[in-house]
C-alpha positions as CSV (number, residue, x, y, z in Angstrom):
1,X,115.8,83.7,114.1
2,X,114.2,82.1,111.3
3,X,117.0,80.1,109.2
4,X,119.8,82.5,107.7
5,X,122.1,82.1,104.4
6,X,125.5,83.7,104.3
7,X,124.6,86.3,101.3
8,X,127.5,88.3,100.2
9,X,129.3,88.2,103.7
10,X,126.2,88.9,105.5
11,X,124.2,86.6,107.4
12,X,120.6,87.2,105.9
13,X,117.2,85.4,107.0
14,X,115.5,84.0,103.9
15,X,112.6,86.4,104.5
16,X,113.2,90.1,104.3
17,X,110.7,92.7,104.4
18,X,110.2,95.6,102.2
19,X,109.1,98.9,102.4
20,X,107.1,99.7,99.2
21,X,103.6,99.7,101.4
22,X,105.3,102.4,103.6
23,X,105.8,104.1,100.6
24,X,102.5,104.4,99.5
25,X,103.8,102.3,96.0
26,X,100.7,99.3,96.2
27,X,101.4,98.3,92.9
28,X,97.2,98.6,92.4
29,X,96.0,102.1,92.6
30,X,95.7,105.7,93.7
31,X,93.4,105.0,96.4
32,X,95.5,101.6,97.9
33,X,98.4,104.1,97.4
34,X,97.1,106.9,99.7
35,X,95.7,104.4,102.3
36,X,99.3,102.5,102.8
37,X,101.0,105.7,103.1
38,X,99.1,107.5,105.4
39,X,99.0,104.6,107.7
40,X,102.6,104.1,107.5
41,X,103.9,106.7,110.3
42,X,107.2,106.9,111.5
43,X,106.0,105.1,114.8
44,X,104.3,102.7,112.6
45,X,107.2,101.7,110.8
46,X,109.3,100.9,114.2
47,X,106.5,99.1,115.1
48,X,106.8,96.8,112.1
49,X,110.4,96.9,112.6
50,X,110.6,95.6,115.7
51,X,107.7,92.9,115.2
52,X,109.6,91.7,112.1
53,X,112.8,91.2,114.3
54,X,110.8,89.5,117.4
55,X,109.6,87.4,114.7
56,X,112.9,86.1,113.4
57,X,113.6,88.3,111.1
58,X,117.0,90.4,110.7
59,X,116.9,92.4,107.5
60,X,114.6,95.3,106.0
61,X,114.8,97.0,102.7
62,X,113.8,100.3,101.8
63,X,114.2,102.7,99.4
64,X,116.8,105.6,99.6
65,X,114.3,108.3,98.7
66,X,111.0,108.2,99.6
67,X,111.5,110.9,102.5
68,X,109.7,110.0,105.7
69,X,110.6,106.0,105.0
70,X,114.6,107.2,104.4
71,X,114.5,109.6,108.0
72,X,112.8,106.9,110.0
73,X,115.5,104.1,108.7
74,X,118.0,106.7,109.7
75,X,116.6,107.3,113.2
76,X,116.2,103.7,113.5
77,X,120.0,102.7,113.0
78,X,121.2,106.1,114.5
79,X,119.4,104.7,117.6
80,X,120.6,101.1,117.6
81,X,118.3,99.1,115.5
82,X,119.7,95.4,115.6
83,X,118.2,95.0,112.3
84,X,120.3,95.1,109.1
85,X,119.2,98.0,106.9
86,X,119.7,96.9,102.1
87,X,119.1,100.3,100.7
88,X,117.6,100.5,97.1
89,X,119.4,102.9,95.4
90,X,117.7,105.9,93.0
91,X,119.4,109.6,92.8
92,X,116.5,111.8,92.1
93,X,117.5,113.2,94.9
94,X,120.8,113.4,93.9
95,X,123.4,114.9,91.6
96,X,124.8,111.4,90.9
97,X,124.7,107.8,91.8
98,X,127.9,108.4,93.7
99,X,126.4,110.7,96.5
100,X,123.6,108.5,96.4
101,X,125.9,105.8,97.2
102,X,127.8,108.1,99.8
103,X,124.5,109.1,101.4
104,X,123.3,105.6,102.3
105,X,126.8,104.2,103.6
106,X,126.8,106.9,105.9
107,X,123.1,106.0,107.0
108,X,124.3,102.8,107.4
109,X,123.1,100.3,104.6
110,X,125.1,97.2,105.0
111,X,124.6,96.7,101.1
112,X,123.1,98.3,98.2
113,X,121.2,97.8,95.1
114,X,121.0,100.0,92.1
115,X,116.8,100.9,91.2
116,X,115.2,98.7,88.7
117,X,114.4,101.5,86.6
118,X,118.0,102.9,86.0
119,X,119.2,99.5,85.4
120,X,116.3,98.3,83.1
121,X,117.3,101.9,81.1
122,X,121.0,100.9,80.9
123,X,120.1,97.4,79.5
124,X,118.3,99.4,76.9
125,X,120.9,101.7,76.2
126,X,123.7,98.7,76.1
127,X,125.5,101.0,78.8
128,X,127.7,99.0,80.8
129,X,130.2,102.2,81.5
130,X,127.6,103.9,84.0
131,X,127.0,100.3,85.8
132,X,130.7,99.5,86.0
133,X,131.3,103.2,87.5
134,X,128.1,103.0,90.3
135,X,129.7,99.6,91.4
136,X,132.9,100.7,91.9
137,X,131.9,103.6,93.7
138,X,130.2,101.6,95.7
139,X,132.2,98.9,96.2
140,X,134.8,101.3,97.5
141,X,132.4,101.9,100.3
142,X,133.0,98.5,101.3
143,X,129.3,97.6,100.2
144,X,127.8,94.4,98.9
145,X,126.4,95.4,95.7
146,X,123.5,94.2,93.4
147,X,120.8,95.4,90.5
148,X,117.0,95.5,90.5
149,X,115.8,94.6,86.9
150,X,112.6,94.0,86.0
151,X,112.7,91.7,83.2
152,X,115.4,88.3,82.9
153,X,116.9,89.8,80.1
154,X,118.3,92.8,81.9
155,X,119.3,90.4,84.4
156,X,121.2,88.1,82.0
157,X,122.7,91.2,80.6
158,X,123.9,92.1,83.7
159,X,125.1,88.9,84.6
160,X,127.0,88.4,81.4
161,X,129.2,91.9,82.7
162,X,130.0,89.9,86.0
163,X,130.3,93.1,88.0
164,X,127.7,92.6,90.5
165,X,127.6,91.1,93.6
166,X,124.2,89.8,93.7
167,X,120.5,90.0,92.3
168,X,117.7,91.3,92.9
169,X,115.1,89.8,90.6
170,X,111.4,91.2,89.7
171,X,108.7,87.9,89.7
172,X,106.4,89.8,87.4
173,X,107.7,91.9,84.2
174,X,106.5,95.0,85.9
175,X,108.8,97.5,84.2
176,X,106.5,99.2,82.3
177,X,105.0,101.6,85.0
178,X,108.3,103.5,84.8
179,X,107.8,104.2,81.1
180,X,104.1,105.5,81.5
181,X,102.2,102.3,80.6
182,X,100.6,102.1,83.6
183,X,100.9,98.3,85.9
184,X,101.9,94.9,84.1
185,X,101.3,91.5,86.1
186,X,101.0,88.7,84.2
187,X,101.5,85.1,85.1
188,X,103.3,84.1,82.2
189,X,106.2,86.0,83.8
190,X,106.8,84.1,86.9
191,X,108.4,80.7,85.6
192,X,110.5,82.9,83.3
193,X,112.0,85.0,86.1
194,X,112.6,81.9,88.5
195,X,114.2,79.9,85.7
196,X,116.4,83.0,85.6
197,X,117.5,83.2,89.2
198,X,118.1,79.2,88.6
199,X,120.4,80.0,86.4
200,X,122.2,82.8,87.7
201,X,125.1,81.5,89.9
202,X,125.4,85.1,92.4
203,X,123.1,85.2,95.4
204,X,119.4,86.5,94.3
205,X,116.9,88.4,96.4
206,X,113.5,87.4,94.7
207,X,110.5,90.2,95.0
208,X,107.1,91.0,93.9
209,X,106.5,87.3,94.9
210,X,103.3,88.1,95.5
211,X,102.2,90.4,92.6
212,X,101.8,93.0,95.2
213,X,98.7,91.3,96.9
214,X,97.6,89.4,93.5
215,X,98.2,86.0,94.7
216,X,97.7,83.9,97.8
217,X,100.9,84.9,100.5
218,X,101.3,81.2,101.3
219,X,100.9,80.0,97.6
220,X,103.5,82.2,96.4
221,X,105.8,81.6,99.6
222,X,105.7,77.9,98.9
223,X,106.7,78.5,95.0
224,X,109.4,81.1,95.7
225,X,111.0,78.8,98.3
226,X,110.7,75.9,95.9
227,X,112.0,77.5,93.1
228,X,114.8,80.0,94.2
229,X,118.6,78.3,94.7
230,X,119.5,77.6,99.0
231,X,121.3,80.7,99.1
232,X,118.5,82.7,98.0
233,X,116.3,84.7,99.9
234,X,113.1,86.6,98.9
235,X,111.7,90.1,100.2
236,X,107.9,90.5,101.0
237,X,106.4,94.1,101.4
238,X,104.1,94.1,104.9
239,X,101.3,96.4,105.1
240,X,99.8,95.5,108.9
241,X,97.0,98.3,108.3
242,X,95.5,95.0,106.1
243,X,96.3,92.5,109.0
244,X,97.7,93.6,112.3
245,X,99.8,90.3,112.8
246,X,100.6,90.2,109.0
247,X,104.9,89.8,110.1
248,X,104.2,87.4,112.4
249,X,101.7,85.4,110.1
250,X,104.2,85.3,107.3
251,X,107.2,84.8,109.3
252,X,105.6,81.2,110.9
253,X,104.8,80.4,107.5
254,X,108.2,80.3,106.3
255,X,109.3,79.0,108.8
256,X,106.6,75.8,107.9
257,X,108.3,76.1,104.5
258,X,111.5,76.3,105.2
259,X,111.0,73.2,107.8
260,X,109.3,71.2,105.3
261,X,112.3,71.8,102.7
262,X,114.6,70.3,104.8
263,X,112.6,67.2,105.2
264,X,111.7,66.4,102.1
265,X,114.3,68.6,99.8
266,X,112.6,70.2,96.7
267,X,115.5,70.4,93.1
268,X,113.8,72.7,90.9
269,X,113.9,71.8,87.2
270,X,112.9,73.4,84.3
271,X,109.4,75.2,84.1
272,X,107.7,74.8,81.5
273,X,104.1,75.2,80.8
274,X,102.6,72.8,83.1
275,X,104.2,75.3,86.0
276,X,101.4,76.4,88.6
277,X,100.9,79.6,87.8
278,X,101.8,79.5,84.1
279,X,99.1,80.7,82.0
């Protein structure tokens, strides 16, 4: 097992991995989009599964409704998965957040996290109502609950409410791409968002470390680990079509990370422009 923080009452690994290359969501375009998803089977995805958990890792993420990615995580703790399953929560498919919520409990999430899109539309619409509502619904589950956001200021707003249990933060301002303007990933964002896990005292879960496949996997490990708090963790999407020992490859590399951490400790401080991958 690669090394674990207690997050929320459960006992995470500091690597999770996603499930937006199932998805067919690359992040680049139409044609990356269409290869990840057809490659991304049911069988597939067990496969990956149970590579990512021989390789130390106990903890996926997926989204609630993309609809062979939400059957096979159901199949997959129906028959016993030892893996813990953090569902990202959207109601497209639903009348309301609240059978949204009801939906994945009975799945089996063992915590939950409200869309980065909803949440990045309440900040806009100073709605704190709606959010307070979600997480007591789903805290009446008995669920560890958190927000997506896509930009520190929703984040900070959300923060400021102190309803949530944790965060999960966006690396890259990539919000825009659910208003119809199309992808945003700019450097410039990534000090801002890890200054703003820094200074939010709840657990974070960091993502889009990586700029969906922009920057180096090591390079950006190394900076996420340096830069998010010790009770952190970050989730990294997986697509093995690229690199058939892709999970195992990034799990030994935290590992490294994490290893090298403990021997020579790393206090982030303020990042300013001289950050690495400040523009």
């Amino acid at each position: 097992m690669l090394p674990t923080v207690d997050f929320c009452g459960l006992t995470l690994t500091r690597l999770l991995i996603g499930a937006n290359p199932f998805g067919g969501f690359s992040h680049q375009n139409c044609e990356r989009d269409l290869e990840m998803k057809t490659w991304s089977t049911p069988e597939r995805i067990l496969e990956t599964w149970t590579r990512a958990w021989d390789a130390g890792l106990n903890t996926f993420v997926t989204n609630n409704e993309t609809e062979h990615v939400i059957n096979t995580t159901s199949r997959y703790l129906a028959e016993g998965g030892p893996m813990q399953w953090i569902g990202q929560i959207a109601m497209r498919s639903y009348s309301t957040m609240m059978d949204a919520l009801d939906a994945a409990k009975a799945i089996g999430a063992s915590a939950v996290y409200f869309h980065g899109g909803y949440v990045d539309a309440l900040y806009k619409e100073q709605d704190a109502a709606t959010l307070a509502q979600w997480v007591a619904h789903a805290k009446a589950l008995g669920l560890p609950v958190g927000v997506a956001g896509h930009s520190p200021l929703v984040h900070d707003w959300v923060n400021s409410l102190d309803l949530v249990d944790f965060h999960v933060v966006c690396i890259f301002d990539c919000g825009s791409l659910h208003w119809g303007d199309g992808e945003r990933f700019r450097l410039e964002d990534l000090p801002l968002a890890y200054e703003c896990i820094q200074r939010i005292a709840k657990p974070c879960i960091a993502y889009k470390i990586m700029g969906s496949g922009r920057l180096d996997a090591r390079m950006a490990l190394e900076y996420c680990f340096d830069h998010i708090k010790p009770g952190d963790v970050c989730n990294v999407g997986m697509h093995r079509g690229d690199k058939d020992d892709m999970v195992e490859e990034n799990a030994l590399m935290v590992e490294e990370i994490l290893c090298r951490q403990r021997r020579t400790p790393i206090h982030p401080v303020h990042m300013g422009s001289d950050a690495p991958f400040a523009s």
